[in-house]
C-alpha positions as CSV (number, residue, x, y, z in Angstrom):
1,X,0.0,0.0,0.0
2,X,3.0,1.8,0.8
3,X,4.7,1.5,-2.3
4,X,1.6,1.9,-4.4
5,X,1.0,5.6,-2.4
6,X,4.9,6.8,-2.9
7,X,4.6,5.6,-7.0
8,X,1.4,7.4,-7.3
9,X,3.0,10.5,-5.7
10,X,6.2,10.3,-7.9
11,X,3.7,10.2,-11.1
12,X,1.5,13.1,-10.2
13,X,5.2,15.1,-8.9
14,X,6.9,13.8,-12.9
15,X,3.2,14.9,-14.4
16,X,3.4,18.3,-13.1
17,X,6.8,19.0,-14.4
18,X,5.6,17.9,-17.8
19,X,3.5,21.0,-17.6
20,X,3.9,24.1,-18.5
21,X,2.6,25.7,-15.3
22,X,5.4,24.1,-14.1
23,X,8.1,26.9,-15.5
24,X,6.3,29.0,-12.2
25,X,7.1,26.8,-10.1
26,X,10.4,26.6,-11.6
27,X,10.8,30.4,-10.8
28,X,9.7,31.0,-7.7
29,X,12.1,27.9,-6.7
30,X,14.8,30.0,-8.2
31,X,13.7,33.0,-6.6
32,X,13.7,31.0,-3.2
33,X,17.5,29.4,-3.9
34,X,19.0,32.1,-5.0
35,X,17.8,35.0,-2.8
36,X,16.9,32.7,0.3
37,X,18.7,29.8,0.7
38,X,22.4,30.1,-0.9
39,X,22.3,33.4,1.0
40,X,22.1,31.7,4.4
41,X,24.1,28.8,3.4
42,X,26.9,30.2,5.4
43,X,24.7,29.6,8.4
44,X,25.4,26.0,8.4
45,X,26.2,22.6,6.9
46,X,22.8,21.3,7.3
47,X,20.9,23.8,5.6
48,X,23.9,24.3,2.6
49,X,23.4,20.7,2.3
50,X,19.4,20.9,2.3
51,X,19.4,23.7,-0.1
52,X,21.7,21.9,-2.7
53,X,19.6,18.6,-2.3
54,X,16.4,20.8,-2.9
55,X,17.8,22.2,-6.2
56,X,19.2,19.0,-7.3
57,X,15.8,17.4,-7.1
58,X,13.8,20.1,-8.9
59,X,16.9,19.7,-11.5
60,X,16.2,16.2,-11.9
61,X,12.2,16.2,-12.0
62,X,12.6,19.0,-14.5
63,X,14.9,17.2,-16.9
64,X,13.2,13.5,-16.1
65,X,9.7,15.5,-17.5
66,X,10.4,18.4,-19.5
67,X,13.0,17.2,-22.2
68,X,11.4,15.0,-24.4
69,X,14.4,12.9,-26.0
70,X,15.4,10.0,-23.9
71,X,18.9,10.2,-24.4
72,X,18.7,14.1,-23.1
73,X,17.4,13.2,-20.6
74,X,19.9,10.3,-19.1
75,X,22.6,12.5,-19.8
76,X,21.9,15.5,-18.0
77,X,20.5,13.8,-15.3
78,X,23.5,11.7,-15.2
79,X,25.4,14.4,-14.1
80,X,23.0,16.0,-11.4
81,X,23.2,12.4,-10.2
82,X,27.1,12.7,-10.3
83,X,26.6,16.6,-8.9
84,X,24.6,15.4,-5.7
85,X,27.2,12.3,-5.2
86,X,30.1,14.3,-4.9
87,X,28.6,17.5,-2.8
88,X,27.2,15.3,-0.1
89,X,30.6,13.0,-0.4
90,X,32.5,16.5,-0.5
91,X,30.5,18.1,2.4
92,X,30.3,15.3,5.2
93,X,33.4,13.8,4.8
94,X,35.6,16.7,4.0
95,X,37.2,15.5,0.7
96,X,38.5,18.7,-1.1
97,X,39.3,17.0,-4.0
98,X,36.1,16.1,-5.3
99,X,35.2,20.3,-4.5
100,X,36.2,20.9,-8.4
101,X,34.4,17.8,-9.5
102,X,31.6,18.7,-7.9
103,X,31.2,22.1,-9.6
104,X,31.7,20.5,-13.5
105,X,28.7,18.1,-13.0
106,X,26.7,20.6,-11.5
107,X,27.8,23.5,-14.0
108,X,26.6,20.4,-16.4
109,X,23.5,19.8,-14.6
110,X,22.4,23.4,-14.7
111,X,23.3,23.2,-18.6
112,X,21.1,20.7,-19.1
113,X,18.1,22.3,-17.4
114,X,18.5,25.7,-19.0
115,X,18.7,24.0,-22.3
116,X,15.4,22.5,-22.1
117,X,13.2,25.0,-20.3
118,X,14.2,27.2,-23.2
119,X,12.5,24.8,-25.5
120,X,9.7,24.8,-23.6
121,X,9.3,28.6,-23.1
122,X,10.1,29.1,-27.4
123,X,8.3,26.4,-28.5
124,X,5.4,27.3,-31.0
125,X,1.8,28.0,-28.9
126,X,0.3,30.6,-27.1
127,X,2.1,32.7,-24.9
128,X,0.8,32.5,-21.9
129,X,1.7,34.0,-17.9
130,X,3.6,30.9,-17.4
131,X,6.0,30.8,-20.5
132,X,7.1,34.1,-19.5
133,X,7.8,33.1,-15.8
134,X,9.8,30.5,-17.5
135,X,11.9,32.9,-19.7
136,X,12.7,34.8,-16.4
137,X,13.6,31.5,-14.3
138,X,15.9,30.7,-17.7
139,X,17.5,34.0,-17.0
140,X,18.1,32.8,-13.8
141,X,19.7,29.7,-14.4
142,X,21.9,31.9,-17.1
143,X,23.3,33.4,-13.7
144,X,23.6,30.0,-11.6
145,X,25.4,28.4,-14.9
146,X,27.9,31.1,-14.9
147,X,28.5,31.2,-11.1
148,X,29.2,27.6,-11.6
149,X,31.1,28.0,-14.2
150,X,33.4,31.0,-11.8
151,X,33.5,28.3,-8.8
152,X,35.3,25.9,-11.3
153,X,37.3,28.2,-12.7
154,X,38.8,29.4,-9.1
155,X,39.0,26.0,-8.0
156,X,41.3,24.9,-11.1
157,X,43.2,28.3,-11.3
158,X,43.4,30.0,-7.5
159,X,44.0,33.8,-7.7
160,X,41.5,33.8,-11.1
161,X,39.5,36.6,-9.5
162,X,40.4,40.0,-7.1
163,X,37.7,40.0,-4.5
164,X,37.5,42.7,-2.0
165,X,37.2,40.0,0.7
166,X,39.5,37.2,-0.1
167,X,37.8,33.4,1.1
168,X,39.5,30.7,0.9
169,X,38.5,28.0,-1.7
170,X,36.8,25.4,-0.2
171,X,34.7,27.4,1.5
172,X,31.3,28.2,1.4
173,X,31.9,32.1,1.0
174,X,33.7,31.6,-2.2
175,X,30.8,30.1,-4.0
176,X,27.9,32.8,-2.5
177,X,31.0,35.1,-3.6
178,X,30.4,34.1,-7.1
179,X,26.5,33.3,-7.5
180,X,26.6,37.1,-6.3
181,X,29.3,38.0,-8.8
182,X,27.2,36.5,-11.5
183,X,23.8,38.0,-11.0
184,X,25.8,41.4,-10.7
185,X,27.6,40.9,-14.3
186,X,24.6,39.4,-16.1
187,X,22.8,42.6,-15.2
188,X,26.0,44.5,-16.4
189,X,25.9,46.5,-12.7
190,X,29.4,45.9,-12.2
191,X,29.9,47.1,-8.6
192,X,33.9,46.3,-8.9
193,X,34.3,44.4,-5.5
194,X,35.3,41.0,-7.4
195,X,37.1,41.4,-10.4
196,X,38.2,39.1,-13.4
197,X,42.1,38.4,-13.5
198,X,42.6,35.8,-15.6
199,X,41.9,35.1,-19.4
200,X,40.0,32.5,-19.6
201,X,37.8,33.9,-16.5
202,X,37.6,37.3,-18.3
203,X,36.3,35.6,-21.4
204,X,33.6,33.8,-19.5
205,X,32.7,37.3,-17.6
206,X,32.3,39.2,-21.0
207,X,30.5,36.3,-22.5
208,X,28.0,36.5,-19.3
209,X,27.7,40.4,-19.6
210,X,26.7,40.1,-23.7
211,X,24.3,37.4,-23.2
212,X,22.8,39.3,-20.1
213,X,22.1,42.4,-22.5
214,X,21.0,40.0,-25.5
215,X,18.7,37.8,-24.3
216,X,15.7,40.2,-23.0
217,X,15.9,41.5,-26.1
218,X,16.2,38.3,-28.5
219,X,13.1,36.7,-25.6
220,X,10.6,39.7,-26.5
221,X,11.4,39.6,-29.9
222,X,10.6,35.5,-29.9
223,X,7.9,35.6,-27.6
224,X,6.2,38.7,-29.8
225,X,6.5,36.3,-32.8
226,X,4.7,33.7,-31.1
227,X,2.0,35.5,-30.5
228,X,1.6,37.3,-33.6
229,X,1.5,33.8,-35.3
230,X,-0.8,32.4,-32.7
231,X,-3.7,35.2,-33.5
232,X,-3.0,34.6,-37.4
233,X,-3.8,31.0,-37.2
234,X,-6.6,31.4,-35.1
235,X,-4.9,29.3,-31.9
236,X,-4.7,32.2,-29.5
């Protein structure tokens, strides 16, 4: 009886990820990591490690649901698989090495998801409230890809970035550091506290500040042409 409650939950949880609605969700969970939970992170292992197992399991929902191609979705998920392995292996038994490991699956992971809500928010249709929400939680994971992408990158390379308050790598600090770093480039603020030193993290930094000016506009011209198609045919 068990079993058949906990199946029937896991098919109605996969069912609404297949959804659209399910690209607000998706957003307000963002909203909630991002601006909630990697903020207090530094509070405690317990809630750093509660936080990353939240995100890792709306990851894999969302890829298990949303991408239609099987082989999409084993390999993404493959690596927020891999991504939860080695945090919680990292975390509780204090294995620095697997730190930079860590961040390539989940920089992976985060890949995988952004890919396919994309699809999902420019796929031909209506456009409706929650396609919308979903091109906003996509330029959120733009941000979380990137800060990923910085955490790597100062792993493999120490000294990669100038920040006003140095952290040390493996700590906790360093990756709120970036996730704060990112959101601040995408949106081209630039405040100046944490700075690019190296090539290849300069590259990645003026990649991030491009695509952060590009993609509102490139999403409103897309989402305009959907819906001027939609009325045409008579779908809307």
């Amino acid at each position: 009886m068990h079993a058949l409650k906990l199946d029937t939950m896991l098919r109605n949880f996969l069912r609404f990820w297949s959804q659209e609605h399910s690209l607000t969700a998706l957003l307000l969970v963002m909203i909630v990591d991002l601006f909630v939970l990697f903020p207090m992170t530094g509070g405690g292992r317990v809630v750093d490690l509660g936080a990353d197992l939240v995100f890792s399991l709306i990851l894999l929902a969302g890829l298990r649901s949303m991408a239609r191609r099987k082989t999409v979705r084993v390999f993404f998920s493959l690596f927020v698989v891999l991504s939860a392995v080695t945090h919680f292996a990292w975390k509780l038994f204090d294995l620095n090495f697997l730190a930079s490991w860590n961040s390539l699956f989940s920089t992976l992971a985060v890949m995988g998801m952004l890919i396919v809500t994309l699809w999902m928010v420019y796929q031909d249709g209506p456009v409706t409230v929650h396609r919308i929400r979903g091109a906003i939680a996509a330029y959120l994971l733009i941000g979380v890809l990137f800060a990923k992408a910085y955490t790597l990158i100062n792993y493999l390379m120490p000294g990669a970035f100038n920040m006003a308050l140095p952290v040390t790598t493996f700590r906790e600090e360093g990756r709120q550091a970036f996730y704060y770093f990112s959101i601040v480039t995408l949106t081209t603020v630039g405040y100046g506290d944490i700075t690019a030193v190296a090539p290849t993290a300069r590259s990645l930094v003026m990649a991030e500040a491009l695509i952060g000016q590009l993609f509102p506009a490139i999403l409103l011209a897309r989402l305009v042409t959907l819906e001027i198609e939609t009325r045409r045919s008579g779908k809307g």
